[in-house]
C-alpha positions in Angstrom: 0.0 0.0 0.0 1.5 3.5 -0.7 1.4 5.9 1.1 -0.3 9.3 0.2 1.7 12.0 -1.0 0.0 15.0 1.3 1.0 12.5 4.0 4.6 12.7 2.8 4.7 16.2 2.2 3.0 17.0 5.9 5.5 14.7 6.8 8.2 16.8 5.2 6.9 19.9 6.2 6.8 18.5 10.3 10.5 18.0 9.5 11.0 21.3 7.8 9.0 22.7 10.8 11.6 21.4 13.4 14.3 23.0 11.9 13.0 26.4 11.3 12.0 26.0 15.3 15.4 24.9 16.3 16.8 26.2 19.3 19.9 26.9 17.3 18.3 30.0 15.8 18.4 31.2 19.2 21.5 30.4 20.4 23.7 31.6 17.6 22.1 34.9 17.1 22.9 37.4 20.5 23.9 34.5 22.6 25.4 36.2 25.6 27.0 33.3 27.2 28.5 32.8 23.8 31.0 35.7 24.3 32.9 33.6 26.9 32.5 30.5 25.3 35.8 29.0 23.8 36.1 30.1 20.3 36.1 26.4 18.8 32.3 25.8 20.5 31.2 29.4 18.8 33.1 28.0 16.2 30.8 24.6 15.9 27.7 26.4 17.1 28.0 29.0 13.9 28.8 25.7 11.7 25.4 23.8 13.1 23.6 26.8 12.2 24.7 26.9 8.6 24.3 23.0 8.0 20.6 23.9 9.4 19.9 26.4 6.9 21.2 24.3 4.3 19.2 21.4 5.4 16.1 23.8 5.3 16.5 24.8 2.1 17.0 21.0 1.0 14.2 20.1 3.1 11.8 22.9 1.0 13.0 21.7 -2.2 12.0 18.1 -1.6 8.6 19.0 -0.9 8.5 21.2 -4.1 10.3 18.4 -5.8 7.1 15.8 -4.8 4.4 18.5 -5.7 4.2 20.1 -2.0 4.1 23.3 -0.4 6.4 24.2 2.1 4.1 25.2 5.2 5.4 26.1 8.7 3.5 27.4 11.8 5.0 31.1 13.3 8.1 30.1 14.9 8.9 31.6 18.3 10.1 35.3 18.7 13.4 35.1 20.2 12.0 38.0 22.9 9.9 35.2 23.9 12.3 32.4 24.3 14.2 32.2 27.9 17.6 31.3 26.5 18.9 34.1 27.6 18.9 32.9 31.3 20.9 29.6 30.4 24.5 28.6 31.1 26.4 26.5 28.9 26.4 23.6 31.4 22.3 23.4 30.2 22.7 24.5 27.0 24.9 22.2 25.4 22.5 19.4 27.0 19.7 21.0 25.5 21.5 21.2 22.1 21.7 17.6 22.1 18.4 16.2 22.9 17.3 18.7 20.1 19.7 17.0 18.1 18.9 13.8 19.4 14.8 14.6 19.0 15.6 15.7 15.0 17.0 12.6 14.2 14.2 10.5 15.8 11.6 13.0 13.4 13.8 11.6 10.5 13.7 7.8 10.9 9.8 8.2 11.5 9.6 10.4 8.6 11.6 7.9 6.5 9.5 4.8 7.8 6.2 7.1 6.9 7.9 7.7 3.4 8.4 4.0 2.8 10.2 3.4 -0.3 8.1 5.5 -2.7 10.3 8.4 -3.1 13.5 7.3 -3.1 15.7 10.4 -3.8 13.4 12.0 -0.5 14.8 8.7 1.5 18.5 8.9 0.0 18.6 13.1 1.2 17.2 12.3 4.2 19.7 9.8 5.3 22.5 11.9 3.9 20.8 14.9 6.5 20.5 12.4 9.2 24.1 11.3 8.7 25.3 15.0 9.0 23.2 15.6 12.0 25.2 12.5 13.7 28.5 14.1 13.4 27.4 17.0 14.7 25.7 15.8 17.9 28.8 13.2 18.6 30.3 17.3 18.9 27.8 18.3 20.9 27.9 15.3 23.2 32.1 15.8 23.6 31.4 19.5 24.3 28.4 19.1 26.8 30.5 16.5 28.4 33.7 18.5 28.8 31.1 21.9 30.4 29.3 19.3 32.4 32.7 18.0 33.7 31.8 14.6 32.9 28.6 14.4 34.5 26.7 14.8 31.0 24.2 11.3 30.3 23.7 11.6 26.5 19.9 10.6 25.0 19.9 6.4 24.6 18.8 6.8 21.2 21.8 9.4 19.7 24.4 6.5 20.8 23.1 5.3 17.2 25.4 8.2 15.5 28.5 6.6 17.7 27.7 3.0 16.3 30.1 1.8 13.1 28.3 2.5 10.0 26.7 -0.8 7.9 
């Protein structure tokens, strides 16, 4: 049975959702405990943020490319998030289980997808391959401001697993 595209593209678009919501558009733009962060964290925190724009982009052209429309609900005004009161001991935490939470979105997405589209499944793998070497960073840097005392999501331990 196949599934039905304007499940696939609301599908997509729950994906495309999560990343125009990421916290990361919060923390890279007037981050004040950024400023005495070391410069190799601003460093992977301004790289995260430009993968995450990319992967937008990819995401919106995938549901274009299967007849969709790119839809997303009003993301949060950043005067309305409380980031601003965080230290990097819960912040680099909090970067990984939203890591962690975007890659479970993309297996469910891909089981959801099946094997109809297969360029959508082969992008979305390559995203949630790029998303694994990035939280294996988050997780060494969360562990080193945490002092050691950092328990990483169960389910990201996948990224740390040899590839098939």
């Amino acid at each position: 049975m196949s599934t039905a595209p304007e499940a696939i593209i609301d599908t997509l678009n729950g994906l495309l959702e999560g990343h125009i919501n990421s916290i990361f558009h919060f923390v890279i733009h007037g981050s004040p405990y950024l400023n005495d962060a070391p410069a190799d964290l601003r460093q992977l925190i301004a790289e995260i943020d430009q993968v995450c724009k990319r992967e937008t982009e990819e995401l919106v052209k995938l549901i274009e490319l299967i007849g969709g429309v790119p839809r997303v609900r009003n993301r949060v005004a950043p005067e309305e998030q409380y980031l601003s009161f965080l230290s990097l001991k819960f912040l680099l935490p909090t970067l990984v289980n939203e890591k962690d939470l975007l890659l479970i979105r993309y297996e469910n997405a891909r089981a959801t997808i099946g094997n109809e589209y297969p360029q959508v499944i082969d992008a979305l793998k390559q995203i949630e391959t790029e998303q694994c070497v990035y939280i294996e960073k988050l997780k060494a840097a969360a562990s080193v401001v945490t002092h050691g005392k950092f328990e990483p999501p169960k389910h990201s331990e996948k990224c740390s697993e040899p590839a098939e």
